[in-house]
DSSP file (Angstrom, degrees, kcal/mol; ACC not computed):
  #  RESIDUE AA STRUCTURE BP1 BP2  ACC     N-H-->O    O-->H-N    N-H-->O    O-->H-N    TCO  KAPPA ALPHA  PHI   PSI    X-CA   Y-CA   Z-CA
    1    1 A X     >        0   0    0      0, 0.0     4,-1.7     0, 0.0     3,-0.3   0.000 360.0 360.0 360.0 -14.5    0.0    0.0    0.0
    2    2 A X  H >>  +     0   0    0      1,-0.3     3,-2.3     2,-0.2     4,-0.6   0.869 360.0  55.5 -59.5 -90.6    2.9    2.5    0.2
    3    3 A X  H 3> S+     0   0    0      1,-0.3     4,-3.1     2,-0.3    -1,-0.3   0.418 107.1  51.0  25.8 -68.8    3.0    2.8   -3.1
    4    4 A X  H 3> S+     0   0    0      1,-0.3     4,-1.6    -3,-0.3    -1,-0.3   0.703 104.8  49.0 -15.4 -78.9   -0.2    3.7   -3.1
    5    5 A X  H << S+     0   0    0     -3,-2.3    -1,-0.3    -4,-1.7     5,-0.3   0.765 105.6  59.0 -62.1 -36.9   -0.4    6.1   -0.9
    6    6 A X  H >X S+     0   0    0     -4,-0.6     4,-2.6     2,-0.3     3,-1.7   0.923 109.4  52.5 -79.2 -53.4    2.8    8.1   -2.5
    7    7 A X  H >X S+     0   0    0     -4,-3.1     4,-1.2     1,-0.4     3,-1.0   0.954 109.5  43.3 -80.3 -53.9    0.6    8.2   -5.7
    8    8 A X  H 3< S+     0   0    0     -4,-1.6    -1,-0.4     1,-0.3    -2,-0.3   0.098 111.2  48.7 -48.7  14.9   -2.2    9.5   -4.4
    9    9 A X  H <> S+     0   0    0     -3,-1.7     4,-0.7    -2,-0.4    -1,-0.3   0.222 116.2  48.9 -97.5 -31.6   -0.8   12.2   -2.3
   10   10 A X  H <X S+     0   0    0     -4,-2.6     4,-0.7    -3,-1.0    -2,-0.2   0.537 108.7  55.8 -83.7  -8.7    1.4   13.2   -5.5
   11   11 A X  H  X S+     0   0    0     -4,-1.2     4,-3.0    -5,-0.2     5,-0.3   0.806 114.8  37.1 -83.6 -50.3   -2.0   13.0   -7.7
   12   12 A X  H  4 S+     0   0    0     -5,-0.2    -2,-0.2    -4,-0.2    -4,-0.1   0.883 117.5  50.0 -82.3 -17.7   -3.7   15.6   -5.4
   13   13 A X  H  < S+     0   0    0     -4,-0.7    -1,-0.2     1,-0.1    -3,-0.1   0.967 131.8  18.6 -71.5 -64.8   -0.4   17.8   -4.8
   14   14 A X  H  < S-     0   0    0     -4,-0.7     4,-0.2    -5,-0.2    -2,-0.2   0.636 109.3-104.6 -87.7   0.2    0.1   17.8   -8.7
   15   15 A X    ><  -     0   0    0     -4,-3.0     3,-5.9     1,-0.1     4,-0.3   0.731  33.4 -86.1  59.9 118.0   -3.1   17.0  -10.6
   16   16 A X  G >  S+     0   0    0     -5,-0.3     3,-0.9     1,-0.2    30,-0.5   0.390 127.4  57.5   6.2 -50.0   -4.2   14.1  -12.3
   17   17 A X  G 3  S+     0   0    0      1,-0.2    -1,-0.2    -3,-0.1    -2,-0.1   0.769 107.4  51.9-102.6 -39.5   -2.4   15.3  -15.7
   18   18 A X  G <  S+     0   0    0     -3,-5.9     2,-0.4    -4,-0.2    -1,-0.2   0.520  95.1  87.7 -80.7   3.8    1.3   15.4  -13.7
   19   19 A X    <   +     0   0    0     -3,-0.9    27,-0.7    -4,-0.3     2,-0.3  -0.905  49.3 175.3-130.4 137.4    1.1   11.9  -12.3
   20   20 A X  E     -a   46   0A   0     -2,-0.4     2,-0.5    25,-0.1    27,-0.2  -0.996  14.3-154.5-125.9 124.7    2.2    8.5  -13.9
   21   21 A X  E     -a   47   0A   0     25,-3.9    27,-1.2    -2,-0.3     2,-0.5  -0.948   6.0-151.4-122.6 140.3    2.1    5.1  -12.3
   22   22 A X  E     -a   48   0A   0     -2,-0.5     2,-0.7    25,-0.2    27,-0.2  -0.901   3.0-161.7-105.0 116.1    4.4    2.4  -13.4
   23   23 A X  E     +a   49   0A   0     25,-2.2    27,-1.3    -2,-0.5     2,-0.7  -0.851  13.8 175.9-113.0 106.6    3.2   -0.9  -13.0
   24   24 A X        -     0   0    0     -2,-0.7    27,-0.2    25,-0.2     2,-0.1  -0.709   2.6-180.0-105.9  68.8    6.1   -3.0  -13.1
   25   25 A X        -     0   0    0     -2,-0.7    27,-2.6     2,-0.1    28,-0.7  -0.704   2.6-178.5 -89.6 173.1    5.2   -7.2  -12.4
   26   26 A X  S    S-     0   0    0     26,-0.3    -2,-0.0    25,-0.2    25,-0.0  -0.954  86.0 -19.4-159.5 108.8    8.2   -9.3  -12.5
   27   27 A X  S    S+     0   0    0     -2,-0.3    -2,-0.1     1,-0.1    24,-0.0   0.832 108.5 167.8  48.7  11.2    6.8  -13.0  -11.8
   28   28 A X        -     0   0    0      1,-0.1     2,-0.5     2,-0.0    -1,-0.1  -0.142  38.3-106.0 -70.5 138.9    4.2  -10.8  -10.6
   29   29 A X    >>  -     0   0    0      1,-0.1     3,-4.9     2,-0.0     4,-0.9  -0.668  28.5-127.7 -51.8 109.9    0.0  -12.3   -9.5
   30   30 A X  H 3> S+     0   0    0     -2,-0.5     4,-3.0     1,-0.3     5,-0.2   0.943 108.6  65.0 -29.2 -59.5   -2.3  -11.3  -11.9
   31   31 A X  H 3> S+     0   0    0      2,-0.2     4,-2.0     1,-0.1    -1,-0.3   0.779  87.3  61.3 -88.3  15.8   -4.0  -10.2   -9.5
   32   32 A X  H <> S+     0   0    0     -3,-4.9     4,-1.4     2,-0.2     5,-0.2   0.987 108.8  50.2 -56.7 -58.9   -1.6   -7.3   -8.3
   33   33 A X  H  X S+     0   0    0     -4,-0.9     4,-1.4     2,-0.2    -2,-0.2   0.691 107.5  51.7 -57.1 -22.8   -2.0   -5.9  -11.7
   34   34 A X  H  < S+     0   0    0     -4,-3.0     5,-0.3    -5,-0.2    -1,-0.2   0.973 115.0  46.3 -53.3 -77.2   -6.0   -6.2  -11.4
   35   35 A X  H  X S+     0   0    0     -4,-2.0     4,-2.0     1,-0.2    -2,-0.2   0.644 111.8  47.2 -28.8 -44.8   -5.6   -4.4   -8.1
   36   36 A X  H  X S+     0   0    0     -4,-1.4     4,-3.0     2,-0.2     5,-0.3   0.929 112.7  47.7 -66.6 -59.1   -3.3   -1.7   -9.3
   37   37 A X  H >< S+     0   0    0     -4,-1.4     3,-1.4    -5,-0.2     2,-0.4   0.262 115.9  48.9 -53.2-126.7   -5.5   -0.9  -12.6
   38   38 A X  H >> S+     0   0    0      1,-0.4     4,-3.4     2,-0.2     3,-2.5   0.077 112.8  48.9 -83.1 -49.7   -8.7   -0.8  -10.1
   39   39 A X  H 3X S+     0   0    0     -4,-2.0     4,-3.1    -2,-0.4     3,-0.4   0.963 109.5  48.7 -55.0 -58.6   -6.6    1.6   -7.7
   40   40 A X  H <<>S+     0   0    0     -4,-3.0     5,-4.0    -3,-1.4    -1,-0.3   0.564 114.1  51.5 -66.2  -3.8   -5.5    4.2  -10.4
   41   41 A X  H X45S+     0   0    0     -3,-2.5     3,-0.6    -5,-0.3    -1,-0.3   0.679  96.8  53.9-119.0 -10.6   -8.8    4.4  -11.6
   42   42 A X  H 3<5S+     0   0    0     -4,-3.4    -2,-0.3    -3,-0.4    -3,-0.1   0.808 118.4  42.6 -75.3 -22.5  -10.7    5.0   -9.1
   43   43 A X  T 3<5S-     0   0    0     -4,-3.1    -1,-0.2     2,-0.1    -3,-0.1   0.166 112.1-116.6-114.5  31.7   -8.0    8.3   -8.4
   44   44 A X  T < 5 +     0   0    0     -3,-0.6     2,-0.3    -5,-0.3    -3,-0.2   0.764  60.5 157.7  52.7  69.9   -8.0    8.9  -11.9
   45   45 A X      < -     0   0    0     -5,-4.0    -1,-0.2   -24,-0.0    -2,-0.1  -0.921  37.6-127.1-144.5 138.4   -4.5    8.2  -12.4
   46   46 A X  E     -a   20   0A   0    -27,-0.7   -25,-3.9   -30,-0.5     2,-0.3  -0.199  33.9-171.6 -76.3 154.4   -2.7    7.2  -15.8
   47   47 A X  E     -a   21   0A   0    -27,-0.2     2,-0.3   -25,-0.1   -25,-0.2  -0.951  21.0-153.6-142.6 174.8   -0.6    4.2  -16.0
   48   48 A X  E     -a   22   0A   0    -27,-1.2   -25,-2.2    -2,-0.3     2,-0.8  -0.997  10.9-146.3-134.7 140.6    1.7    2.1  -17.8
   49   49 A X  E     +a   23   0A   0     -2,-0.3     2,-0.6   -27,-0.2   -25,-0.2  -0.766  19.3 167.4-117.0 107.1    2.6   -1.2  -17.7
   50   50 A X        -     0   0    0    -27,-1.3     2,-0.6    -2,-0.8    -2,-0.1  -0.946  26.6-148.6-128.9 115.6    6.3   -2.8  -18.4
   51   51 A X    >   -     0   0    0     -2,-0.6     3,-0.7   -27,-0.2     4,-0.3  -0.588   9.9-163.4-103.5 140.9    6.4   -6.0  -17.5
   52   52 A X  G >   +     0   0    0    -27,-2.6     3,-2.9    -2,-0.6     5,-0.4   0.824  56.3 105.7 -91.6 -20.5    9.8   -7.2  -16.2
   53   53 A X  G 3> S+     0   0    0    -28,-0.7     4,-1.2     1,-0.2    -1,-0.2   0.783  82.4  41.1  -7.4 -69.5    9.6  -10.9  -16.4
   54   54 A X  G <4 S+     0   0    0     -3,-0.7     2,-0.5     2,-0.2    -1,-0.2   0.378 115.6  50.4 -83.2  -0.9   11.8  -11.7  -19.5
   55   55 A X  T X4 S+     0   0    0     -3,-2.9     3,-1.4    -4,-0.3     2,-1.4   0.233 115.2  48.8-120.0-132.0   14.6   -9.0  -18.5
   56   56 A X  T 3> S+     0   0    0     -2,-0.5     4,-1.6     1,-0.3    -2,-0.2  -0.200 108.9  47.1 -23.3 -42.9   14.5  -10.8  -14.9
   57   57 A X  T 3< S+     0   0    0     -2,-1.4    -1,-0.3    -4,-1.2     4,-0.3   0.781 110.5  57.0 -98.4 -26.1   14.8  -14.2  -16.2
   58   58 A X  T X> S+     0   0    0     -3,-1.4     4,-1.7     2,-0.2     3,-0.6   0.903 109.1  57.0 -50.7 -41.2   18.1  -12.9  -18.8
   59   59 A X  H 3> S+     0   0    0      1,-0.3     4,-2.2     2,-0.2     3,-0.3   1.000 100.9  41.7 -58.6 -78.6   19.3  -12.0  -15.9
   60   60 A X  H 3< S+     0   0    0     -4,-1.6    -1,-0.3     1,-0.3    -2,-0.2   0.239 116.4  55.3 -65.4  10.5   19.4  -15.0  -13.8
   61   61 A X  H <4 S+     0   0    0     -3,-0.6    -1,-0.3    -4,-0.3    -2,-0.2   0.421 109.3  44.3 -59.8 -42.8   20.6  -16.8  -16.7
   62   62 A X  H  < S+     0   0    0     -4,-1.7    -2,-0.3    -3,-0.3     2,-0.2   0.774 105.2  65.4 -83.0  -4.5   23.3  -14.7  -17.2
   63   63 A X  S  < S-     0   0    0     -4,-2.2     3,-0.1     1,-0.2     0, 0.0  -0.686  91.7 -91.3-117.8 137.1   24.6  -14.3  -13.7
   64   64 A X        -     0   0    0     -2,-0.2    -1,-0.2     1,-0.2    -2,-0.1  -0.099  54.7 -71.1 -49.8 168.4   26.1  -17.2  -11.7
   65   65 A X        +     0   0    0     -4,-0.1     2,-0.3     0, 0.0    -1,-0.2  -0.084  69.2 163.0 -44.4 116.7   24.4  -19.5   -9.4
   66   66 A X        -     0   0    0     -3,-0.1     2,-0.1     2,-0.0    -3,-0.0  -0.890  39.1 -81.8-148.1-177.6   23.3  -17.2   -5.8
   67   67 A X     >  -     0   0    0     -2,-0.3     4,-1.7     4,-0.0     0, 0.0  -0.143  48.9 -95.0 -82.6 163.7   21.1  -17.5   -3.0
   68   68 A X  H  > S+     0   0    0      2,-0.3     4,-1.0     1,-0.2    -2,-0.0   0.699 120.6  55.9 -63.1 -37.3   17.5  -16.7   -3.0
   69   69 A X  H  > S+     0   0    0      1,-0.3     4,-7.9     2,-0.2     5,-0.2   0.917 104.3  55.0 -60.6 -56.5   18.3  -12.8   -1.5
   70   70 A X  H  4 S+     0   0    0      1,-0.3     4,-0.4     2,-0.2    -1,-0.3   0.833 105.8  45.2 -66.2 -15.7   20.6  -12.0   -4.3
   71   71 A X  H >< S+     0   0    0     -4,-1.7     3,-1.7     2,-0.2     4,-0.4   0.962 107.1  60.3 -87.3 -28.0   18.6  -12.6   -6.8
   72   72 A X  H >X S+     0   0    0     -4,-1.0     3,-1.2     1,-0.3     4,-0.7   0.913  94.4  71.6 -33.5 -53.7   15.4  -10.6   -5.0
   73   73 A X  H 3X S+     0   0    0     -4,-7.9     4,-1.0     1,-0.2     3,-0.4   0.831  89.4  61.6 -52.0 -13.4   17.6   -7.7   -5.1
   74   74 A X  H <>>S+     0   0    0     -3,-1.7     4,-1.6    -4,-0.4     5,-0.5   0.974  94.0  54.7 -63.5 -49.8   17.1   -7.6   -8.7
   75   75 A X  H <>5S+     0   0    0     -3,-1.2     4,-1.3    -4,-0.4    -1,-0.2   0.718 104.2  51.3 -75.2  -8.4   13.8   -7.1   -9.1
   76   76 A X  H  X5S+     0   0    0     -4,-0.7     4,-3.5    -3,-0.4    -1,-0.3   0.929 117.9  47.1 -80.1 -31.5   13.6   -3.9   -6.9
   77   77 A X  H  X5S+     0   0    0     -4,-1.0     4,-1.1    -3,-0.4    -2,-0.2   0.575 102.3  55.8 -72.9 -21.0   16.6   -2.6   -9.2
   78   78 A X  H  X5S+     0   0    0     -4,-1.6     4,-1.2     2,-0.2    -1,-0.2   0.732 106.7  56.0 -93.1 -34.2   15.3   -3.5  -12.4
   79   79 A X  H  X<S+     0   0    0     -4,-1.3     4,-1.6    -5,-0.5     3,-0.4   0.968 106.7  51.1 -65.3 -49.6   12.1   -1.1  -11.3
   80   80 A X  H  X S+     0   0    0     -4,-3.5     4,-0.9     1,-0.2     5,-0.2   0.901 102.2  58.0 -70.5 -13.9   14.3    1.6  -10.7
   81   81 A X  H >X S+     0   0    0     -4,-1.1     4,-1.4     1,-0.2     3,-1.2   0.991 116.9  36.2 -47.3 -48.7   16.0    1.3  -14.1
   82   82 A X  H 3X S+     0   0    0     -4,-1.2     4,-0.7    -3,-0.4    -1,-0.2   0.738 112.7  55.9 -93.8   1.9   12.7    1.7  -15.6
   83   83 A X  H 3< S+     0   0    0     -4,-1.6     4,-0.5     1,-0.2    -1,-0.3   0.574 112.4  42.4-101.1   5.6   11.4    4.2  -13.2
   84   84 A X  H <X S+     0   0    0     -3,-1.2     4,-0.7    -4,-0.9     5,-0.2   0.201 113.1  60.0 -93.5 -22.7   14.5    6.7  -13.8
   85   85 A X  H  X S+     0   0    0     -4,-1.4     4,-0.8    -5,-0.2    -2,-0.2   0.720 106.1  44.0 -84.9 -26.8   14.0    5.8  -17.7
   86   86 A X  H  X>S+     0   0    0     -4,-0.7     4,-1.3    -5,-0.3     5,-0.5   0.945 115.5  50.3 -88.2 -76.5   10.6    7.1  -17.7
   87   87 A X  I  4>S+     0   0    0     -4,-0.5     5,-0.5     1,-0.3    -2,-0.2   0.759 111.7  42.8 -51.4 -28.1   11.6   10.2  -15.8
   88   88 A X  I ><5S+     0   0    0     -4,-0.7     3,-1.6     3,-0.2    -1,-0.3   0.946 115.8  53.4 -74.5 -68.3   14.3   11.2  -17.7
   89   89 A X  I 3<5S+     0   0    0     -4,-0.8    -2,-0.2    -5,-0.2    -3,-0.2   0.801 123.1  28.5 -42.6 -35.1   12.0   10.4  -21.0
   90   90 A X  I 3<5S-     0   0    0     -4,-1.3    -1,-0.2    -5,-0.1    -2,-0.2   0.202 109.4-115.0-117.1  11.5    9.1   12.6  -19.8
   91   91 A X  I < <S+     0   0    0     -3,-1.6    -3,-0.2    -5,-0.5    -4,-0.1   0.736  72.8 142.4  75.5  11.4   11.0   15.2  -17.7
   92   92 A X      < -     0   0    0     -5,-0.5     2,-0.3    -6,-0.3    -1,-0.1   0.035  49.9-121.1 -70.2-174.2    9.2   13.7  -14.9
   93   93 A X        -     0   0    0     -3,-0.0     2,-0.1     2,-0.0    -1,-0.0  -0.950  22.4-122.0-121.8 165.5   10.4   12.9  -10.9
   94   94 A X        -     0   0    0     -2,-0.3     2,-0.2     2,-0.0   -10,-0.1  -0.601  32.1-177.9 -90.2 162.9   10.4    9.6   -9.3
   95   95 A X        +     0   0    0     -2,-0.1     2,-0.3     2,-0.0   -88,-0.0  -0.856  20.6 130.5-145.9 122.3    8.4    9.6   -6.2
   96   96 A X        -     0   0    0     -2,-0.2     2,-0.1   -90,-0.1    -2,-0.0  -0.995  42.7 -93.5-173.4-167.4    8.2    6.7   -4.3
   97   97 A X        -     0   0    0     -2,-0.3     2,-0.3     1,-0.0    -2,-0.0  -0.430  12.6-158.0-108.4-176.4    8.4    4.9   -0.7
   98   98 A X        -     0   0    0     -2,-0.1     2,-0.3    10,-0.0    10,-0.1  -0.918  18.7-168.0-148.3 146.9   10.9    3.1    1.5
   99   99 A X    >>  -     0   0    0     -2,-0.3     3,-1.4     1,-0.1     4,-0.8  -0.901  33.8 -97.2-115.6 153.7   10.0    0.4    4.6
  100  100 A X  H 3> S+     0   0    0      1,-0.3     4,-1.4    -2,-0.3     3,-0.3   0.754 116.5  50.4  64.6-121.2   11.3   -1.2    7.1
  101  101 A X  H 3> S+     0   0    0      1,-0.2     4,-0.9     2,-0.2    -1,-0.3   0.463 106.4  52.7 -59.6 -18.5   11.9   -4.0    5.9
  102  102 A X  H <4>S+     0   0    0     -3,-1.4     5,-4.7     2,-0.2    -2,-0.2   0.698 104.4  57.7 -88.3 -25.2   13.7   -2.8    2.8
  103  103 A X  H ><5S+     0   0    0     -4,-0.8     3,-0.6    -3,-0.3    -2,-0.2   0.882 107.7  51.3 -59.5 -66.7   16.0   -0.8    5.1
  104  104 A X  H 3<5S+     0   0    0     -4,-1.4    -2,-0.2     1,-0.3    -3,-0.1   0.827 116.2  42.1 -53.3 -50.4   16.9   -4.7    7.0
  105  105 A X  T 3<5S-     0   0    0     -4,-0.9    -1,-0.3     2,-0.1    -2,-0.2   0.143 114.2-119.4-102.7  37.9   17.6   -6.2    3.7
  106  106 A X  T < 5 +     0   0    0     -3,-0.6     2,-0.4     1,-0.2    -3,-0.2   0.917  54.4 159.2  47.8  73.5   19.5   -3.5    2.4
  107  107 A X      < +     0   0    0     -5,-4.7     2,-0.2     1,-0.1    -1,-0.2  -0.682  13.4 145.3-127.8  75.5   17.0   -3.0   -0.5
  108  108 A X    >   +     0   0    0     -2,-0.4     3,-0.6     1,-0.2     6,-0.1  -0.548   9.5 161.3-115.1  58.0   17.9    0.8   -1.4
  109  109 A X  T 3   +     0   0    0     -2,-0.2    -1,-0.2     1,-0.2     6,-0.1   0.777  46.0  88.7 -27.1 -54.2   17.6    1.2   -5.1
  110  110 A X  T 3  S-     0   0    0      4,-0.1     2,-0.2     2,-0.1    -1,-0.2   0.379  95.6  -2.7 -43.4 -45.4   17.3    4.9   -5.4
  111  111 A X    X>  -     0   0    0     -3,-0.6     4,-1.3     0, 0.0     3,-0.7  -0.967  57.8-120.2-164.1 145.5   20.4    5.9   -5.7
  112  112 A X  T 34 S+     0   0    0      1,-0.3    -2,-0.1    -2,-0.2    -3,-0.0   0.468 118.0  59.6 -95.5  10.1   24.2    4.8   -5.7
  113  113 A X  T 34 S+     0   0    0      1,-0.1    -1,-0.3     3,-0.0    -3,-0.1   0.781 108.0  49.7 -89.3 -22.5   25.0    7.1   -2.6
  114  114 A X  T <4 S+     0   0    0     -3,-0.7    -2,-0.2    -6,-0.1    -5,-0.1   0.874  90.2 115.7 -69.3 -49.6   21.9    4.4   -0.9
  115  115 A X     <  -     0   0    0     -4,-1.3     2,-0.5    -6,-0.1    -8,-0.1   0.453  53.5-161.6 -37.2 178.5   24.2    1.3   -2.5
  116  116 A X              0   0    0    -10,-0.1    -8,-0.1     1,-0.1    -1,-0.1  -0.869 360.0 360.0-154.6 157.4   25.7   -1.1    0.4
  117  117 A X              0   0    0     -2,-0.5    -2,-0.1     0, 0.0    -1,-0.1   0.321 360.0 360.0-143.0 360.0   28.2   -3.1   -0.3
């Protein structure tokens, strides 16, 4: 639901017209993507949908043999590729949230000042 919230609180701050959500599944449940379309139209917000599946699974072909973690870490990282591609392509800014739980597994896409190593 972060997510969620971020877009709607950036929908009413900027109007409808300023706001894009990128609905990114990766091995994803159909129904997240139900859920997402239902959210973004009930707040009247446009989306797009790039589904990350087949550049996830190139990946973990091309890359040795890891454990279950490293390879998780991909998929938050392969959303920010495309959610930095899209901003840069429409002049836009990324907006989005952080947890917890992303914090503990050191799942800080954003930025390479974020990276851990």
């Amino acid at each position: 639901m972060d997510s969620c919230v971020a877009a709607a609180l950036t929908k009413e701050a900027l109007g409808k017209n300023k706001v894009l959500a990128l609905i990114l599944p990766c091995h994803s449940q159909k129904e997240d993507l139900a859920d997402a379309r239902v959210f973004a139209k009930k707040f009247g917000i446009k989306t797009k949908v790039v589904n990350l599946t087949q550049i996830y699974n190139s990946v973990d072909r091309i890359l040795p043999p890891a454990d279950r973690m490293s390879m998780a870490n991909i998929r938050p990282r392969l959303r920010m590729i495309v959610l930095y591609y899209f901003a840069k392509k429409l002049n836009y800014l990324v907006c989005g949230t952080s947890n917890k739980s992303n914090l503990w597994q050191a799942i800080l896409p954003n930025s390479g000042r974020e990276a851990v190593i």
